[in-house]
PASEBA-1860 file (N, C-alpha, C; in nm, 3 decimals):
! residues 276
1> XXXXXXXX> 1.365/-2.444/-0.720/1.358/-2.305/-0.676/1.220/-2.275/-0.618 ~ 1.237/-2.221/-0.465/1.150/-2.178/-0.425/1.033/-2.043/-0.476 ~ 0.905/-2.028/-0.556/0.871/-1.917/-0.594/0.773/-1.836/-0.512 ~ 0.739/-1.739/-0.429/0.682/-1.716/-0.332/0.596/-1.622/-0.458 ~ 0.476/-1.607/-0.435/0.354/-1.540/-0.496/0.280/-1.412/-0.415 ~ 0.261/-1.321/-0.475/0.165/-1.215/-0.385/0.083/-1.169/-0.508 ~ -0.079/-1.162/-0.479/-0.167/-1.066/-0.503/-0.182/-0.962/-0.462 ~ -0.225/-0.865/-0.586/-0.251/-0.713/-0.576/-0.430/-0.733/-0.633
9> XXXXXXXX> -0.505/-0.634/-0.503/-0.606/-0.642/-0.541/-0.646/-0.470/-0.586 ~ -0.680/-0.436/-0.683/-0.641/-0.268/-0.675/-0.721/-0.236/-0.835 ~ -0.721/-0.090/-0.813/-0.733/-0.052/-0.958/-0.571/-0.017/-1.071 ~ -0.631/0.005/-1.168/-0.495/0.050/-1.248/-0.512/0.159/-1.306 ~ -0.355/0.181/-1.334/-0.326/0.342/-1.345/-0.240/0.346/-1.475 ~ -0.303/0.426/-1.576/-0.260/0.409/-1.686/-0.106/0.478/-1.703 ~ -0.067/0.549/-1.652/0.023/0.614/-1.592/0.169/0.585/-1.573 ~ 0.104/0.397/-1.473/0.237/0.328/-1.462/0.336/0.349/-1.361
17> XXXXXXXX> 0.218/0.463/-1.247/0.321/0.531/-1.159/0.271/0.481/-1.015 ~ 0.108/0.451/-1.042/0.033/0.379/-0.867/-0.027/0.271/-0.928 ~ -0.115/0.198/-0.835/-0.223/0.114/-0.862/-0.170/-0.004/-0.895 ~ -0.228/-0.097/-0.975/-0.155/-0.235/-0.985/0.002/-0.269/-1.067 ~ 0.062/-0.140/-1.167/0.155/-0.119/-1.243/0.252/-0.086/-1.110 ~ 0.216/-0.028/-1.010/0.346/0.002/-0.930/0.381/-0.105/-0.760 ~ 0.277/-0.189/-0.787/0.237/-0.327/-0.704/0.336/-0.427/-0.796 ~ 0.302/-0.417/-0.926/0.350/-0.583/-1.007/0.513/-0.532/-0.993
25> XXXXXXXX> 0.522/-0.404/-1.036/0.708/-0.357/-1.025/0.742/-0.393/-0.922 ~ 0.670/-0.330/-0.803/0.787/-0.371/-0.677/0.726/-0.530/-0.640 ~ 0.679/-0.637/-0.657/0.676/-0.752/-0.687/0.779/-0.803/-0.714 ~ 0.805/-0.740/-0.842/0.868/-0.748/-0.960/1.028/-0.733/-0.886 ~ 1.087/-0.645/-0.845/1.198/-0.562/-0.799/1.230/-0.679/-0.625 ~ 1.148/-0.753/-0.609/1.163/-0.787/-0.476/1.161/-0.918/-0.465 ~ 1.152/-0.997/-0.598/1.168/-1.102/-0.626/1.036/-1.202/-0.575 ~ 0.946/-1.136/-0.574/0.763/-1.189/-0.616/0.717/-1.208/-0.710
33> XXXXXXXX> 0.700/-1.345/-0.714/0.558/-1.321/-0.838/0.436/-1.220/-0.819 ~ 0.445/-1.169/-0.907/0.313/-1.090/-0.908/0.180/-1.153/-0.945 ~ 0.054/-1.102/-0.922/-0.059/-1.161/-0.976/-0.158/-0.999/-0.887 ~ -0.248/-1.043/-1.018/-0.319/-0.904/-1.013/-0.472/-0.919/-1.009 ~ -0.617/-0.871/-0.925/-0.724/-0.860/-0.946/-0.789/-0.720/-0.988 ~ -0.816/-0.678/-1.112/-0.816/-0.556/-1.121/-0.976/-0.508/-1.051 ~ -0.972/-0.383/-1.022/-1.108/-0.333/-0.956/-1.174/-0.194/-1.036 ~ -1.073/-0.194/-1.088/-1.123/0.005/-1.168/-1.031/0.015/-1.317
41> XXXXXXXX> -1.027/0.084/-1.392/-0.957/0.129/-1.474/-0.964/0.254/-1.439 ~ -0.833/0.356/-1.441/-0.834/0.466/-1.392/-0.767/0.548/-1.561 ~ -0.840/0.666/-1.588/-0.715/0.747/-1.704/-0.648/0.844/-1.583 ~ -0.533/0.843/-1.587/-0.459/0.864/-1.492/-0.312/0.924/-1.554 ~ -0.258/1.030/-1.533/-0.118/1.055/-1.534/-0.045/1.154/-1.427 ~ 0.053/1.198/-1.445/0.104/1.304/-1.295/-0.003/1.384/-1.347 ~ -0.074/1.485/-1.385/-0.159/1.559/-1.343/-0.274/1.531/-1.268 ~ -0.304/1.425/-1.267/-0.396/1.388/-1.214/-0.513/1.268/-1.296
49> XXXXXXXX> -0.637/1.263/-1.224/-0.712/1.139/-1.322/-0.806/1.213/-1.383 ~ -0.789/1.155/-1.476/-0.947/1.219/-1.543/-1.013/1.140/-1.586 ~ -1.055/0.972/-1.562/-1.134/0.928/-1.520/-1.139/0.811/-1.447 ~ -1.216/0.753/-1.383/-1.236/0.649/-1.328/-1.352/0.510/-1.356 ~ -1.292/0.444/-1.406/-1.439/0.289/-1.485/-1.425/0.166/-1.388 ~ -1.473/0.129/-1.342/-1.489/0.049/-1.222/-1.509/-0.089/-1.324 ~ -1.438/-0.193/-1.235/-1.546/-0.299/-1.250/-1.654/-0.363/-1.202 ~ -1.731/-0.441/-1.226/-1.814/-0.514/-1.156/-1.796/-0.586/-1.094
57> XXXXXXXX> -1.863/-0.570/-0.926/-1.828/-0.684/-0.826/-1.776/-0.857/-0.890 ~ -1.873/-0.912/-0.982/-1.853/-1.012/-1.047/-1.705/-1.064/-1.124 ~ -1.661/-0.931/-1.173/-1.524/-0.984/-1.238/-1.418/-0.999/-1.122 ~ -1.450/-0.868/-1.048/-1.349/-0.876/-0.938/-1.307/-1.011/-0.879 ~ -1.455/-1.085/-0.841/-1.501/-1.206/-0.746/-1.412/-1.311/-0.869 ~ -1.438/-1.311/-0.981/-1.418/-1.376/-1.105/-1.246/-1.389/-1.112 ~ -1.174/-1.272/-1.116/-1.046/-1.276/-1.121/-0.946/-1.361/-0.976 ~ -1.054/-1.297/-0.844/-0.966/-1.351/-0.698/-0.997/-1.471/-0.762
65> XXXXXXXX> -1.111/-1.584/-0.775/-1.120/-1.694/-0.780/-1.005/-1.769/-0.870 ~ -0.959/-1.724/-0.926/-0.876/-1.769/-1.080/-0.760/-1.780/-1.004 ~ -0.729/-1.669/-0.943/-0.638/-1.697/-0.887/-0.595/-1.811/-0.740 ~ -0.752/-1.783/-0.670/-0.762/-1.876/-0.571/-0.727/-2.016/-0.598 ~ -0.791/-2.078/-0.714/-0.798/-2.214/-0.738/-0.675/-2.269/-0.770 ~ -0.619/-2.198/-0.830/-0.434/-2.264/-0.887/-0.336/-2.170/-0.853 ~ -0.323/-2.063/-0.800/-0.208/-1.969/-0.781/-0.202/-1.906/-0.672 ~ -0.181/-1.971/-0.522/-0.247/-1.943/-0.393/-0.156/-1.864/-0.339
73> XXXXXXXX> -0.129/-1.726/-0.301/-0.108/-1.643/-0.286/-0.043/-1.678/-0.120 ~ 0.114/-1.622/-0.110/0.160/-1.627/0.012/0.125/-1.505/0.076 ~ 0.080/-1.327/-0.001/0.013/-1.282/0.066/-0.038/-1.198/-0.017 ~ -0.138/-1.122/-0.023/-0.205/-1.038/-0.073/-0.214/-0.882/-0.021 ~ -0.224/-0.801/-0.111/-0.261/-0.661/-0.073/-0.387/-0.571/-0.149 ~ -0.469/-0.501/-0.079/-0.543/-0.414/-0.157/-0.555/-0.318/-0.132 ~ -0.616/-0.238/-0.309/-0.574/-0.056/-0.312/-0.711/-0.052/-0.328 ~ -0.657/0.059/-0.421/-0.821/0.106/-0.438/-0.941/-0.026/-0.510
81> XXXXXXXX> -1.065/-0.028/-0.411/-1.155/-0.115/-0.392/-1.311/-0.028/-0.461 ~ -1.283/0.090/-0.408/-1.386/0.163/-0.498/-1.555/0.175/-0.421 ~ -1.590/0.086/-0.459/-1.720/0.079/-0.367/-1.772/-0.033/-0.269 ~ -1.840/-0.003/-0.210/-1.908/-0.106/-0.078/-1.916/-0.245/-0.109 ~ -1.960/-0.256/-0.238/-2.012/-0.361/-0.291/-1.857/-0.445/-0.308 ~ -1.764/-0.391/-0.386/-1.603/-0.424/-0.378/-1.591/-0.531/-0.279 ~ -1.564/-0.425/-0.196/-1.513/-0.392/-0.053/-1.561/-0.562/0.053 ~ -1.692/-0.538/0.020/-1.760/-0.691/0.080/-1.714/-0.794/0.037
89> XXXXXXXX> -1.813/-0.796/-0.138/-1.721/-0.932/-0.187/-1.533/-0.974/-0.204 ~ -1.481/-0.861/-0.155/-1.337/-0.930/-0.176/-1.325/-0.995/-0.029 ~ -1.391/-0.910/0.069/-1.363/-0.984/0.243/-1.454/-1.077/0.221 ~ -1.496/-1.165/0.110/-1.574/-1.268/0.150/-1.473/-1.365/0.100 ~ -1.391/-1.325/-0.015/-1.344/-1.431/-0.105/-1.192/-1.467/-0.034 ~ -1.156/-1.322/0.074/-1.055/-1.368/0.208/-1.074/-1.463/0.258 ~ -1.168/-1.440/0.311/-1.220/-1.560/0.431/-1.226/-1.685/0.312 ~ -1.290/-1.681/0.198/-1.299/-1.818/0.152/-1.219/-1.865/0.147
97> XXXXXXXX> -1.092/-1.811/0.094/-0.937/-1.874/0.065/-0.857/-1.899/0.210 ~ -0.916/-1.823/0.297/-0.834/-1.810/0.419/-0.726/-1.743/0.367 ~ -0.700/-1.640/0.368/-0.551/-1.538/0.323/-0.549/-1.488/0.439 ~ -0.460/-1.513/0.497/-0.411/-1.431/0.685/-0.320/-1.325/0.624 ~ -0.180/-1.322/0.498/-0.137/-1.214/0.512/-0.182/-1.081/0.406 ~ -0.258/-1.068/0.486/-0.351/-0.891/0.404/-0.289/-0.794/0.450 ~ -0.258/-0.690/0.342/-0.226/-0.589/0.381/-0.309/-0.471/0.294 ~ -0.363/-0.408/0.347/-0.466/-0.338/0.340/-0.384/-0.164/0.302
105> XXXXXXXX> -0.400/-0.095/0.203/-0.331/0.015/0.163/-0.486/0.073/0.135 ~ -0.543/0.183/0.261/-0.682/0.231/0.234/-0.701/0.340/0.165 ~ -0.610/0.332/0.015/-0.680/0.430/-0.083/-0.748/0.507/-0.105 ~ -0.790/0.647/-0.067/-0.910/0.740/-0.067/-0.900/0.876/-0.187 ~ -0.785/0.929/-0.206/-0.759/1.027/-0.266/-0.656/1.000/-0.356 ~ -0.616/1.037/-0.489/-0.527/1.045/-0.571/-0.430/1.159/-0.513 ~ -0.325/1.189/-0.556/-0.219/1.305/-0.512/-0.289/1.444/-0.579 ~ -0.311/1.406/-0.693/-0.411/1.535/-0.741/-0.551/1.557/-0.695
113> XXXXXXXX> -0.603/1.541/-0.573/-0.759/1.533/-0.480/-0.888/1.455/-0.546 ~ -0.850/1.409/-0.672/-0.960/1.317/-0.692/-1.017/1.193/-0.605 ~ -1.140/1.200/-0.555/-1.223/1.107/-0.497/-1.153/0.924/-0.564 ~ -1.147/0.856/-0.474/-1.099/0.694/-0.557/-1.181/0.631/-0.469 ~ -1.274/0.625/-0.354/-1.356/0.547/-0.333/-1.446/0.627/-0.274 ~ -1.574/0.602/-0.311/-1.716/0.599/-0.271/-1.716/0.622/-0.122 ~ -1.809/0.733/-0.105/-1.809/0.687/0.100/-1.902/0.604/0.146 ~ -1.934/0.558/0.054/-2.053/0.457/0.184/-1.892/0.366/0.189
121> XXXXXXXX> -1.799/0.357/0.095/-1.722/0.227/0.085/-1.644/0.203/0.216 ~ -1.639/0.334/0.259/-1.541/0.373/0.395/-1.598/0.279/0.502 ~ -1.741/0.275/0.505/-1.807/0.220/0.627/-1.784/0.089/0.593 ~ -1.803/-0.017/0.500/-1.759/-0.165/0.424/-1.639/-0.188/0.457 ~ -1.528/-0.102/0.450/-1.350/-0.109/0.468/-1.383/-0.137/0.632 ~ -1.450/-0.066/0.679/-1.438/-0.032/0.832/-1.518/-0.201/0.908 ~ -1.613/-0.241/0.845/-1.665/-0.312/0.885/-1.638/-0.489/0.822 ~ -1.595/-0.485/0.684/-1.577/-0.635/0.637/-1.435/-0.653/0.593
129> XXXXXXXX> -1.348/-0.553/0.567/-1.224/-0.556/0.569/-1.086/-0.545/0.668 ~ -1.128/-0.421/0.726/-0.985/-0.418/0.843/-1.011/-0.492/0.897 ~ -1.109/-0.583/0.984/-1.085/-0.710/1.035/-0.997/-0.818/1.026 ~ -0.980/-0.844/0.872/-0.915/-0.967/0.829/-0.771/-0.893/0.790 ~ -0.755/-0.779/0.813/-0.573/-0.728/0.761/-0.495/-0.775/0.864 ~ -0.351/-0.816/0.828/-0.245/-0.851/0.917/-0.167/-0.686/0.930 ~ -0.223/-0.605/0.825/-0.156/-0.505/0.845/-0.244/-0.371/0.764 ~ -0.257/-0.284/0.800/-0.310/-0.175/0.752/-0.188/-0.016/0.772
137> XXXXXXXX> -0.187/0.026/0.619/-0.087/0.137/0.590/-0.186/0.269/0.566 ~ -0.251/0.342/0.644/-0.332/0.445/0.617/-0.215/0.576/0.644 ~ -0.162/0.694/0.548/-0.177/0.802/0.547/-0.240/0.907/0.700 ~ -0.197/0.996/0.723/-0.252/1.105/0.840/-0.409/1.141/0.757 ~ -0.443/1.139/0.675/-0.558/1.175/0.600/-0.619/1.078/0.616 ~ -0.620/0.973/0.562/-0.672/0.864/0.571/-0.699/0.791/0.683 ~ -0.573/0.787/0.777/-0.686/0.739/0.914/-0.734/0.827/0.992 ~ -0.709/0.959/0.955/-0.849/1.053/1.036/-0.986/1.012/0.984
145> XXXXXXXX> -0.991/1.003/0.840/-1.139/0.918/0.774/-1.158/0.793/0.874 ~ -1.080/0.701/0.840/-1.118/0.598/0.922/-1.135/0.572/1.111 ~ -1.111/0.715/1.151/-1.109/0.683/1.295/-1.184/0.792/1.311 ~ -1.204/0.863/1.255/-1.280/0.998/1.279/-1.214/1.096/1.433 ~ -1.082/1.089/1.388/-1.036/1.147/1.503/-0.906/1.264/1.414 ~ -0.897/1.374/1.425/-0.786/1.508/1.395/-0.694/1.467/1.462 ~ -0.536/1.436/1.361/-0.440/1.414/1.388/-0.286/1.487/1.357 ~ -0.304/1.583/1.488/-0.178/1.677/1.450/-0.050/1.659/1.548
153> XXXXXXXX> -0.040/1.498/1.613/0.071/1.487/1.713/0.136/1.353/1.670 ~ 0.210/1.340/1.760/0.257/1.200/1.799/0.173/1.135/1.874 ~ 0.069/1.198/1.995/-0.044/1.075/2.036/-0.122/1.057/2.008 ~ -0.160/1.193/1.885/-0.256/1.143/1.805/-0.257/1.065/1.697 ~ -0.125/1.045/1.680/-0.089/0.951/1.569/-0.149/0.788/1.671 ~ -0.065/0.828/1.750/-0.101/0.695/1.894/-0.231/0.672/1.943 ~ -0.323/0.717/1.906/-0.468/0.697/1.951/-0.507/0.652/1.839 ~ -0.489/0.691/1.735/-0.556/0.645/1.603/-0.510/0.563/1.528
161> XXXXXXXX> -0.373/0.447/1.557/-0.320/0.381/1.551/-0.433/0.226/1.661 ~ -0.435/0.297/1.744/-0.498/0.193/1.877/-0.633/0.207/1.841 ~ -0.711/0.255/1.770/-0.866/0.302/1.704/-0.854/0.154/1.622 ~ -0.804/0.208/1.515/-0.781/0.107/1.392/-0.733/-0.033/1.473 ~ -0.632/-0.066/1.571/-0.620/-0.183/1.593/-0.740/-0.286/1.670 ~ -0.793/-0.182/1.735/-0.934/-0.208/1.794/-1.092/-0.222/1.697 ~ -1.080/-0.181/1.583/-1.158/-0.194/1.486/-1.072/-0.387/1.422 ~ -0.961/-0.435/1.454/-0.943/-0.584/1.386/-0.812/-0.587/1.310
169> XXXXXXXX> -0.753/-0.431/1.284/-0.654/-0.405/1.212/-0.490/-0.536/1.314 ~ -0.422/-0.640/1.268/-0.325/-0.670/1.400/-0.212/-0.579/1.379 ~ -0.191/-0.509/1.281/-0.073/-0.450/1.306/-0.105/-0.285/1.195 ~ -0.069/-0.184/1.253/-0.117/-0.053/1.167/-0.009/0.028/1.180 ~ 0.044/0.094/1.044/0.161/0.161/1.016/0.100/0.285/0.993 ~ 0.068/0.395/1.045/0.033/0.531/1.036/0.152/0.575/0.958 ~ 0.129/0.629/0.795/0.256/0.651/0.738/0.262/0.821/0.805 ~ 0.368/0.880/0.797/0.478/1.007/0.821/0.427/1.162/0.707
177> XXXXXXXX> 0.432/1.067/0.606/0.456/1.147/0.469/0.388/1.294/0.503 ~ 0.258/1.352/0.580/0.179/1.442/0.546/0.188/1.504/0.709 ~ 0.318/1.510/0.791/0.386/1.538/0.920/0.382/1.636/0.864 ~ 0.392/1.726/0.954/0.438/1.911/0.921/0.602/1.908/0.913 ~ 0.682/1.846/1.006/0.811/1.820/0.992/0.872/1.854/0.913 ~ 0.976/1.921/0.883/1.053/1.980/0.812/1.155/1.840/0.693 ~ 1.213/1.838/0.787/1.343/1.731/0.770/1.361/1.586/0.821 ~ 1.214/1.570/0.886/1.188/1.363/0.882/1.028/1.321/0.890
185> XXXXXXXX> 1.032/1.232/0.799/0.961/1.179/0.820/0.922/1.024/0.891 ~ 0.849/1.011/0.980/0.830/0.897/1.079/0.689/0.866/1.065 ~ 0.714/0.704/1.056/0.587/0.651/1.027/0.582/0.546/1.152 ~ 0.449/0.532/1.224/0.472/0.471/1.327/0.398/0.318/1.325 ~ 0.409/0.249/1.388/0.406/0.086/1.353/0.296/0.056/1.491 ~ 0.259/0.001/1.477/0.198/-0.071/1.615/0.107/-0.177/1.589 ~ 0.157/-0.265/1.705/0.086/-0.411/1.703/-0.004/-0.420/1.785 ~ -0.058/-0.322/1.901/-0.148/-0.389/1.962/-0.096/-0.374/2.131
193> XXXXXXXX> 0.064/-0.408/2.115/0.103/-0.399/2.245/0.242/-0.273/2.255 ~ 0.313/-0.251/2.149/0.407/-0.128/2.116/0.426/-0.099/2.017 ~ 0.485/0.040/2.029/0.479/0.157/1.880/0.647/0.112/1.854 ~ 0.673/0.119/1.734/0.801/0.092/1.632/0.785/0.233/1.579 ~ 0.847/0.344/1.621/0.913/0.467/1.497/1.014/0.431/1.420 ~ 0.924/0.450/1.292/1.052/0.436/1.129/1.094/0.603/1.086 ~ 1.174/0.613/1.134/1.246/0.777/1.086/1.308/0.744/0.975 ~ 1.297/0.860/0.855/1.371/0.872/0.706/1.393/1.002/0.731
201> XXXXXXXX> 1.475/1.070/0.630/1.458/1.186/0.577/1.384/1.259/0.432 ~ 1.319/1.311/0.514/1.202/1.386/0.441/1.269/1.475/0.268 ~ 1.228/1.410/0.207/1.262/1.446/0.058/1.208/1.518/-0.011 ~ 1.243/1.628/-0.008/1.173/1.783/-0.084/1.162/1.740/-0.242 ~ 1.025/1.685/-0.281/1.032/1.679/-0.407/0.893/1.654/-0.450 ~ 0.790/1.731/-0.539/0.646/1.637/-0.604/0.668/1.518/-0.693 ~ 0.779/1.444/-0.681/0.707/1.314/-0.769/0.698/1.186/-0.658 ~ 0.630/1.244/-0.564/0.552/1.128/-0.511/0.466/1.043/-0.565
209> XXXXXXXX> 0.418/1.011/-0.680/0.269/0.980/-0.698/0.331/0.810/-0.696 ~ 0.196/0.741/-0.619/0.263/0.598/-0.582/0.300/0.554/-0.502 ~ 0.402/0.651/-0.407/0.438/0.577/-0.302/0.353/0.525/-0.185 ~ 0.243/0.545/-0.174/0.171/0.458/-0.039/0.151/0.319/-0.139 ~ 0.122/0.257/-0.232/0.104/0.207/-0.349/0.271/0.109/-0.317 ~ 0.319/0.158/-0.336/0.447/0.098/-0.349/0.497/0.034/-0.192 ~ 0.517/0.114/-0.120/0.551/0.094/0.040/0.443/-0.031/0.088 ~ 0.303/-0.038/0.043/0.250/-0.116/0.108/0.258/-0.280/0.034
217> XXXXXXXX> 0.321/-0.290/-0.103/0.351/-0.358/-0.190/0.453/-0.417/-0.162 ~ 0.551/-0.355/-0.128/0.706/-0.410/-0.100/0.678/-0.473/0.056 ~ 0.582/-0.385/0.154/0.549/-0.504/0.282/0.475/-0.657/0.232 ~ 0.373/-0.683/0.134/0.355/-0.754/0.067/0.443/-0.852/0.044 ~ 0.528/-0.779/-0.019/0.651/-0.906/-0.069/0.714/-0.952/0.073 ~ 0.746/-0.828/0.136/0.826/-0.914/0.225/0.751/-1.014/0.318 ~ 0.601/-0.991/0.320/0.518/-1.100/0.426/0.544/-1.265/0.317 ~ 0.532/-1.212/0.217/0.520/-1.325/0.105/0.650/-1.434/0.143
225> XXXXXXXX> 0.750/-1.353/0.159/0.872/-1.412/0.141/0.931/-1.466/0.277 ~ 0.798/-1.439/0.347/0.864/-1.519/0.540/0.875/-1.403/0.620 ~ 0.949/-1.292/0.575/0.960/-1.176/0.684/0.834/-1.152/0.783 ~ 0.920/-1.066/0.923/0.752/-1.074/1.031/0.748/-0.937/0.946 ~ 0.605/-0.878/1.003/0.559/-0.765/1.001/0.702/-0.641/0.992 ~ 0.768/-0.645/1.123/0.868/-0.525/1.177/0.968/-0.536/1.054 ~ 0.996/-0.672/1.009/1.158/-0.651/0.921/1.052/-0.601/0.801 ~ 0.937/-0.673/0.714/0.908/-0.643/0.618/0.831/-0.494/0.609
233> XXXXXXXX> 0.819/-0.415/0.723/0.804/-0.259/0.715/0.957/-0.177/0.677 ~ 1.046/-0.271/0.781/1.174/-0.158/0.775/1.251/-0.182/0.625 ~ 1.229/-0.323/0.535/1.265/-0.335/0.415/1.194/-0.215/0.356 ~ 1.034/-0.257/0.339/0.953/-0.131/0.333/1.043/-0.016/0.235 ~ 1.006/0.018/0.396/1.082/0.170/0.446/1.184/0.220/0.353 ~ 1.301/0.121/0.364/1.436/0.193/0.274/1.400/0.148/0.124 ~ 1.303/0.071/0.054/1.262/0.081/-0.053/1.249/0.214/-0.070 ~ 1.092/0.260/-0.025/1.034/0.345/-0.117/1.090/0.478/-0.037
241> XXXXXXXX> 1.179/0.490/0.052/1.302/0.616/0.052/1.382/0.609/-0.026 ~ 1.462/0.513/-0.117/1.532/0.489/-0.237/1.487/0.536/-0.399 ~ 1.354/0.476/-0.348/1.202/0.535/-0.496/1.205/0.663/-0.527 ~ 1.215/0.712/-0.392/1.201/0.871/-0.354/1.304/0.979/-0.414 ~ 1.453/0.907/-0.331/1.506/0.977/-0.367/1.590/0.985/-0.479 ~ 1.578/0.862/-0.591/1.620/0.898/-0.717/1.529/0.860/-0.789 ~ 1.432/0.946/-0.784/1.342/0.960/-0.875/1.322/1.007/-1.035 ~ 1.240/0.929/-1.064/1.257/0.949/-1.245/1.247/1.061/-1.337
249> XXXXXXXX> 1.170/1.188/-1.242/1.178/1.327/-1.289/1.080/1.326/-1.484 ~ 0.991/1.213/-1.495/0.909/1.225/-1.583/0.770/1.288/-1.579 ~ 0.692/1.330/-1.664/0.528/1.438/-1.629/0.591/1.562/-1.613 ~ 0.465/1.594/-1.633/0.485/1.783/-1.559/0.425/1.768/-1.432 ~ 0.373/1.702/-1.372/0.278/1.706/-1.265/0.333/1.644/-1.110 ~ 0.286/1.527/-1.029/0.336/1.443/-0.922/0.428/1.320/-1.013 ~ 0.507/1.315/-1.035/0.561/1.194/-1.109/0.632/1.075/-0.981 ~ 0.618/0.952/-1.109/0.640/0.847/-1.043/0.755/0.862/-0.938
257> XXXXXXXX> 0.733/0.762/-0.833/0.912/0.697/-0.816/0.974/0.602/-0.897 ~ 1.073/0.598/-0.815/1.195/0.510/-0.887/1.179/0.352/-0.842 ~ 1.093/0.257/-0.956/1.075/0.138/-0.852/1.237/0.037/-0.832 ~ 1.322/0.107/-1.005/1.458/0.014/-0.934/1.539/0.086/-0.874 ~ 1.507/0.191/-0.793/1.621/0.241/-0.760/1.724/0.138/-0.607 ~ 1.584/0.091/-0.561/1.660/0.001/-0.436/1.709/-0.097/-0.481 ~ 1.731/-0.196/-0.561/1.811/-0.267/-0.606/1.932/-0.208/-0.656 ~ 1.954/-0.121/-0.761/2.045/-0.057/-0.795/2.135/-0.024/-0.679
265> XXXXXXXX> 2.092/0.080/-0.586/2.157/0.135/-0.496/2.244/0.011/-0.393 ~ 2.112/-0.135/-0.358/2.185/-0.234/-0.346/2.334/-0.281/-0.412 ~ 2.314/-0.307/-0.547/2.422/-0.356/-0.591/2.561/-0.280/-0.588 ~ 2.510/-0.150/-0.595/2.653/-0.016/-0.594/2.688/-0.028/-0.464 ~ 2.620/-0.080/-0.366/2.689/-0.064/-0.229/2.765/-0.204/-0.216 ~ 2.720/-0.268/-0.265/2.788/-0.424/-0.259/2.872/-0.410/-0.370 ~ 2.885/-0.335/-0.467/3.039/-0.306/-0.492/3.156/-0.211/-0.433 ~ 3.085/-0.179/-0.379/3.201/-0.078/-0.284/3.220/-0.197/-0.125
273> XXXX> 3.174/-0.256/-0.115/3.145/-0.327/0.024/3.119/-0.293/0.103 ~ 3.003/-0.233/0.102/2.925/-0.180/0.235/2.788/-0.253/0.204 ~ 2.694/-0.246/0.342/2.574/-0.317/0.321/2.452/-0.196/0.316 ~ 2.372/-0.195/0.270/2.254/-0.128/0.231/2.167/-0.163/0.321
END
């Protein structure tokens, strides 16, 4: 039996709803080995965090290596990185291993507005990281940080898509989620040479917390597992719209998604005989 492997490079969330707990699930759910470098300890639940403990560049460097030497990763992803210092030594320990499939999930804010990385870290992401991503999943928030450009269109989604690919990014998924749009959300794809629109329907509900976390996890698996870029977004895609929409309804606050709900929903459709 073939076992395909992906690293999560990220902090954790005590929570169980983002961060490396909602990376190892959909791993987990997608038929990946998981493997984990932790970067932070977060106290964390749907209300929000109330605190954040970092680790030291050293363990970080300490954990990729462990994994480098015996458990070589078909692709890797990272969340929250935290500070500059992070941020460097993990794009060093890329390049050491040579890891081509990165997928880069640029973490800045919790759902409840807490700060999750440092700003000098922004300029480090910008300069020793998006280089080496095969793919970068930034939020409308998040790549206005990173492109320093206000994004309230479709070409501005399209300029700042072509920013980031021109900063080293080869392929950048501007997610949908924070569209004014009523009733869809569209996240747009681009390689460099054309835009891919992923349309869902927009799901009136706060227990988001996770899903950029999750969506960029399940592309993970699918780079892991052979898929190109386009199929392992649109797997993606109907994942964490599945997460979404039968969600676990736990916290008082942003609560998790549903990480089995896409399997489940799989199997009920393959008992009725239809395909998912």
């Amino acid at each position: 039996m073939r076992v395909t492997k992906a690293l999560t490079i990220a902090g954790s969330d005590s929570g169980g709803g983002a961060g490396i707990q909602a990376d190892l699930k959909t791993f987990q759910e997608l038929g990946v080995y998981g493997m984990s470098a932790l970067t932070a300890v977060t106290a964390q639940n749907t209300r929000g965090v109330q605190g954040v403990f970092p680790m030291t560049a050293e363990a970080v460097v300490a954990q990729i290596r462990s994994i480098g030497e015996d458990l070589r990763p078909e692709a890797i992803k990272t969340g929250m990185l935290f500070s500059a210092e992070i941020i460097e030594r993990v794009s060093r320990e890329i390049i050491r291993y040579d890891w081509e499939n990165v997928v880069i999930d640029p973490v800045m804010i919790a759902k409840g507005g807490a700060s999750l990385l440092q700003k000098e870290a922004i300029d480090a992401m910008k300069e020793f990281l998006i280089p080496l991503s095969m793919v970068i999943t930034p939020n409308i928030p998040e790549a206005e940080v990173l492109t320093g450009l206000t994004i309230k269109s479709d070409s501005d989604k399209k300029e700042a898509a072509r920013k980031l690919h021109r900063m080293g990014a080869k392929n950048v998924i501007i997610k949908g989620g924070h569209d004014e749009a009523e009733d869809i959300a569209a996240d747009l794809l681009f390689d460099g040479d054309s835009f891919i629109e992923l349309k869902s329907e927009r799901i009136q509900t706060a227990n988001t917390h996770g899903t950029g976390c999750t969506f960029s996890a399940a592309i993970t698996a699918g780079l892991a597992d052979g898929l190109d870029v386009p199929e392992a977004v649109k797997r993606a895609k109907k994942f964490i719209q599945a997460a979404i929409k039968d969600d676990l309804q736990i916290g008082s606050g942003h609560g998790p998604t549903n990480h089995w709900a896409y399997n489940r929903q799989q199997k009920e459709n393959f008992a009725h005989g239809s395909k998912f």
